[in-house]
C-alpha distance (Angstrom), angle and dihedral (degrees) to the residues before:
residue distance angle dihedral
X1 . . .
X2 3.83 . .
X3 3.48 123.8 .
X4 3.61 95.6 -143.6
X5 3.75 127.4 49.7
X6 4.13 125.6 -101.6
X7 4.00 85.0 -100.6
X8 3.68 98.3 57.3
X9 3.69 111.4 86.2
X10 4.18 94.8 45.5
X11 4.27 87.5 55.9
X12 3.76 91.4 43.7
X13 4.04 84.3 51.6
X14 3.29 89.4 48.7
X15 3.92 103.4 46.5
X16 4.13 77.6 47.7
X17 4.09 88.4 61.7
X18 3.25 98.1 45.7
X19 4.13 95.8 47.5
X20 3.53 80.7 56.3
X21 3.91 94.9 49.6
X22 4.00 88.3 45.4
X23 4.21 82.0 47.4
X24 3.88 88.6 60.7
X25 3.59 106.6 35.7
X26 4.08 85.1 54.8
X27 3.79 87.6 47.3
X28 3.70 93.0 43.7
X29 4.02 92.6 47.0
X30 4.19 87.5 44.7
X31 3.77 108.6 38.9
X32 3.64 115.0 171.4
X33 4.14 124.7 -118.0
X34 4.19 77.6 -104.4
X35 4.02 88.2 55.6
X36 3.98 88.8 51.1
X37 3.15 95.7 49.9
X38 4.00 98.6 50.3
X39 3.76 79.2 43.2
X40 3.60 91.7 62.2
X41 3.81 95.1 35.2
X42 4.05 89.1 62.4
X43 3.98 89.0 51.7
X44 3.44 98.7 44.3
X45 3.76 89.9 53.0
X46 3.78 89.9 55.3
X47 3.67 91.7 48.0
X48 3.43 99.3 -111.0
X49 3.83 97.1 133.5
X50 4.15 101.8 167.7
X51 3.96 81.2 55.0
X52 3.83 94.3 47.7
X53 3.84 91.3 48.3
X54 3.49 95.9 51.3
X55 4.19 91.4 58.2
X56 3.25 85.1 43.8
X57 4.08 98.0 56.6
X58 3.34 78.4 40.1
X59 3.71 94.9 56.4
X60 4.26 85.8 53.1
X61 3.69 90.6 62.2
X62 3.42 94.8 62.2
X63 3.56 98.8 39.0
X64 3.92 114.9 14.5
X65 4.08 86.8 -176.6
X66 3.94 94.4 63.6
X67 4.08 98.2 114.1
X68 3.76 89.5 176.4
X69 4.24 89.6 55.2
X70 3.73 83.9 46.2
X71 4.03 92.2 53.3
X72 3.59 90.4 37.8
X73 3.76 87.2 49.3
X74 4.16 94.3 45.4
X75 4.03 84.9 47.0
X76 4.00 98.1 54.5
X77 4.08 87.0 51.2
X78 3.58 90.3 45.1
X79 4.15 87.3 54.6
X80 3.63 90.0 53.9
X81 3.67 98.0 59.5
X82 4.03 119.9 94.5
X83 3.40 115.1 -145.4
X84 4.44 110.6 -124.0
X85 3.58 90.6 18.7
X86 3.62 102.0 120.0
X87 3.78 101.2 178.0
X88 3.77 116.9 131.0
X89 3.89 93.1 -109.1
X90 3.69 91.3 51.1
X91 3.82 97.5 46.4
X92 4.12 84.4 44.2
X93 3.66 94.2 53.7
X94 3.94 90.2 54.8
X95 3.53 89.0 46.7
X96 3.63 92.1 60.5
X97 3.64 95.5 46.3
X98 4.04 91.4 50.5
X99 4.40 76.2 46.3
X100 3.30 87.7 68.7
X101 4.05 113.8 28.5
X102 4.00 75.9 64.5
X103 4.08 89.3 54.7
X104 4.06 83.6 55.4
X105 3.68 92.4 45.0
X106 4.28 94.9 58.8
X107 3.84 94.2 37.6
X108 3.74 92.2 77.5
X109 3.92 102.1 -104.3
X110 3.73 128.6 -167.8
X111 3.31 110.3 -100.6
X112 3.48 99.6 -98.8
X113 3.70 91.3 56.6
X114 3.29 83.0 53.4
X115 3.82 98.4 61.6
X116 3.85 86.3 35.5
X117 3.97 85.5 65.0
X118 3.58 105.3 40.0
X119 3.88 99.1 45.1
X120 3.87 95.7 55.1
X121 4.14 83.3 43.6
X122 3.45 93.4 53.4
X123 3.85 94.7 40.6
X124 3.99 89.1 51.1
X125 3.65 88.9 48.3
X126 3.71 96.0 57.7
X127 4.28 93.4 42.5
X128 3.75 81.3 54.2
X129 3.81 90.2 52.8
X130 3.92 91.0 -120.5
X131 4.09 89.8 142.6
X132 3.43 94.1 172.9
X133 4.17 96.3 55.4
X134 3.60 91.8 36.4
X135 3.72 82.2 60.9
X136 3.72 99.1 47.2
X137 3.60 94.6 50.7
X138 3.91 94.7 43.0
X139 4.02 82.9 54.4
X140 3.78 84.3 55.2
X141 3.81 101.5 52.1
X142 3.78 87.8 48.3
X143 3.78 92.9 57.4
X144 3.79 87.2 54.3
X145 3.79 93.9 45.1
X146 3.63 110.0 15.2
X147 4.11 89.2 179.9
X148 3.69 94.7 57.8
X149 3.64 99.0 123.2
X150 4.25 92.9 -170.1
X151 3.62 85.9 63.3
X152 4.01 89.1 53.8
X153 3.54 86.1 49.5
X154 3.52 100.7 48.6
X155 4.09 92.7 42.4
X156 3.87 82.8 58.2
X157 3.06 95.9 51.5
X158 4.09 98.3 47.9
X159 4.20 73.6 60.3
X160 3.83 97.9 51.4
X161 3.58 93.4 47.7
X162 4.26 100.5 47.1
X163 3.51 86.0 46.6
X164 4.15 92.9 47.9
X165 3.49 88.0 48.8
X166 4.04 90.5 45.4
X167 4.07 85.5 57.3
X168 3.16 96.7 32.6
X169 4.35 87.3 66.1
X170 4.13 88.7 37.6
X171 4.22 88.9 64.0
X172 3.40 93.4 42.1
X173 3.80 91.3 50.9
X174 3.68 79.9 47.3
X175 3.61 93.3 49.7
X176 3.86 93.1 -131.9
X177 3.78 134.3 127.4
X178 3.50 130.6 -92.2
X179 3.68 93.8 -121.8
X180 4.15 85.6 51.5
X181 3.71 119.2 86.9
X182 3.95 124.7 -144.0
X183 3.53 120.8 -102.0
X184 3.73 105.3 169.1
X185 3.96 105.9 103.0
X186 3.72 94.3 -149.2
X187 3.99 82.4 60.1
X188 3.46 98.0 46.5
X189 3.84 95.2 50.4
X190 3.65 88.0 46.8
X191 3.92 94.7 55.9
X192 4.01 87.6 40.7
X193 3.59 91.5 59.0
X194 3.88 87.3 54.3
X195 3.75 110.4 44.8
X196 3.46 107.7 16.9
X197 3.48 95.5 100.2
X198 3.78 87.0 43.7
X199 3.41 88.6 58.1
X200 3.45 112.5 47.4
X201 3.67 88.8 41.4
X202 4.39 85.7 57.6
X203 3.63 79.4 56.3
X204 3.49 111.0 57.2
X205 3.80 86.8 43.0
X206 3.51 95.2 57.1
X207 3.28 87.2 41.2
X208 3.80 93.7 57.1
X209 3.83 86.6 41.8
X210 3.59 86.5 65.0
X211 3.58 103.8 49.7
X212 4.32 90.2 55.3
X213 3.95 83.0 47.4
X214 3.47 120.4 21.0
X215 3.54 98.5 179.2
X216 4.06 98.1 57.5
X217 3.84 99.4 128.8
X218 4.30 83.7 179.0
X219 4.02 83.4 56.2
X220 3.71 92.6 48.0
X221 4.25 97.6 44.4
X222 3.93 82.9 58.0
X223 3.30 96.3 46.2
X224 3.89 79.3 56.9
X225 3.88 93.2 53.0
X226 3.90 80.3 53.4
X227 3.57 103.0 62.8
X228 3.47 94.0 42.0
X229 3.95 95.1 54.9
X230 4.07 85.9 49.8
X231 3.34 89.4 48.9
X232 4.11 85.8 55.6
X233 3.76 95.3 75.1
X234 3.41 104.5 37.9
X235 3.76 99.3 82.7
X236 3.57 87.8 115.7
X237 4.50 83.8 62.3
X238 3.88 102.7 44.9
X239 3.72 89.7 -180.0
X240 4.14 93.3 56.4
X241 3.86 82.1 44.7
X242 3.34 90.3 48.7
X243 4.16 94.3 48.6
X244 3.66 93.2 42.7
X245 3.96 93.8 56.7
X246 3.53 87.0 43.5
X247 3.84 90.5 46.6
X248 3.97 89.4 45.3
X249 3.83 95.3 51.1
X250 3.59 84.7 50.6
X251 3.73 93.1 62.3
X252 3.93 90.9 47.1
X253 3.48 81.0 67.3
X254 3.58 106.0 45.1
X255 3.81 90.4 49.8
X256 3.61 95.8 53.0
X257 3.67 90.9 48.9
X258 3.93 94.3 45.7
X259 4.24 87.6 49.8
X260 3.53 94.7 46.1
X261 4.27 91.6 48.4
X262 4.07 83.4 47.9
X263 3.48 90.8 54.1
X264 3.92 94.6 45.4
X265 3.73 85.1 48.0
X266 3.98 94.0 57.0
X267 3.57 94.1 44.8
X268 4.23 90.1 52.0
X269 4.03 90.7 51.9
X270 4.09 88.8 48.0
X271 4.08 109.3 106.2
X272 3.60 102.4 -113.2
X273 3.77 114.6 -125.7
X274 4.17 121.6 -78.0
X275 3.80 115.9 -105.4
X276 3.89 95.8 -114.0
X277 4.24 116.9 -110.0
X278 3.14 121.6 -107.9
């Protein structure tokens, strides 16, 4: 004879399910920083980065320590920014993700965290036209990984465009086109004396870009731009003017040539198509 009755063992299976039920809801309603931040992992990877952010924050609360929720945090903002849209809610939401790159950066990160942070900062800080920043935080990244050569690249071209924007102003002042070149010495020596240093600098860093990554047809198109805003101020030396366009065209060509062999190179490491089954 049983001790228990012909009913027992389907209630004790059911007071089983529901201890598990009552196990999850208190999980779900208590998630740990850990559970926040696998939350936010999952959203991020589908692209939803308001979502991600908000496990993230979430993530904080719990644990205020958790550098990696904090980068992961900084990162999601940083996604939701659009480059050249200068509205105020655009230009806030980079803000906030620069906020909080700067939060990693004085909680004593690894030191790849640390890069993590200041690249993005410094990146922001140039969409946002903050030169000077962009600069600073560029310098940064290249102490950390002095054979970088993006960061070449993008020092370079912090140079090309202060200069551009330093001729750009001269032939206005001059009232000529863009498309015209100065020819008045005075002019010339007076744009000299401010980007010269500029660009010679651009150079050597797109230089240096170049010999990390040979094949950078973005490096080489700058380096371009370069020659051509050397070649501004040296009306005064029609042979250097002369050289530099020369030099500059030159470049064009490269670049084209270096894009279209990238190109060719993406297209020879793409699967090619199945033969269909019969």
């Amino acid at each position: 004879m049983h001790a228990f009755g012909p009913n027992f063992v389907p209630t004790l299976l059911l007071l089983v399910v529901f201890a598990v039920a009552d196990f999850t809801a208190a999980l779900a309603q208590n998630p740990t920083a850990m559970d926040e931040m696998r939350a936010g992992a999952i959203a991020y990877k589908f692209s939803d980065y308001a979502g991600a952010a908000e496990h993230f924050k979430a993530a904080l609360d719990l644990d205020p320590d958790f550098t990696q929720a904090r980068l992961f945090l900084a990162t999601s903002y940083a996604q939701q920014y659009t480059a050249g849209d200068d509205s105020a809610a655009n230009v806030a939401m980079a803000q906030r993700a620069m906020d909080q790159f700067k939060l990693v950066l004085n909680d004593d990160p690894s030191e790849e965290e640390r890069y993590k942070s200041i690249v993005p900062i410094a990146s922001l800080s140039f969409n946002l036209k903050r030169l000077d920043d962009a600069r600073e935080y560029y310098g940064k990244a290249l102490a950390l990984k002095p054979n970088e050569a993006r960061i070449y690249f993008m020092l370079g071209l912090i140079d090309w465009t202060e200069a551009s924007k330093l001729r750009t102003k001269e032939k206005s002042d001059l009232g000529l086109s863009e498309s015209a070149m100065i020819s008045k010495p005075e002019a010339c020596a007076a744009l000299r004396a401010q980007n010269q240093q500029k660009v010679e600098q651009g150079i050597q860093r797109l230089q240096k870009a170049l010999e990390l990554q040979p094949a950078d047809g973005d490096a080489m198109g700058y380096m371009n731009l370069l020659y051509r805003e050397r070649a501004e101020y040296e009306c005064d030396d029609p042979e250097a003017r002369k050289a530099d366009l020369k030099a500059a065209d030159e470049w064009v060509d490269k670049a084209i040539a270096a894009k279209g062999a990238n190109a060719g190179s993406a297209a020879a490491e793409k699967p090619a198509p199945k033969e269909p089954q019969n």
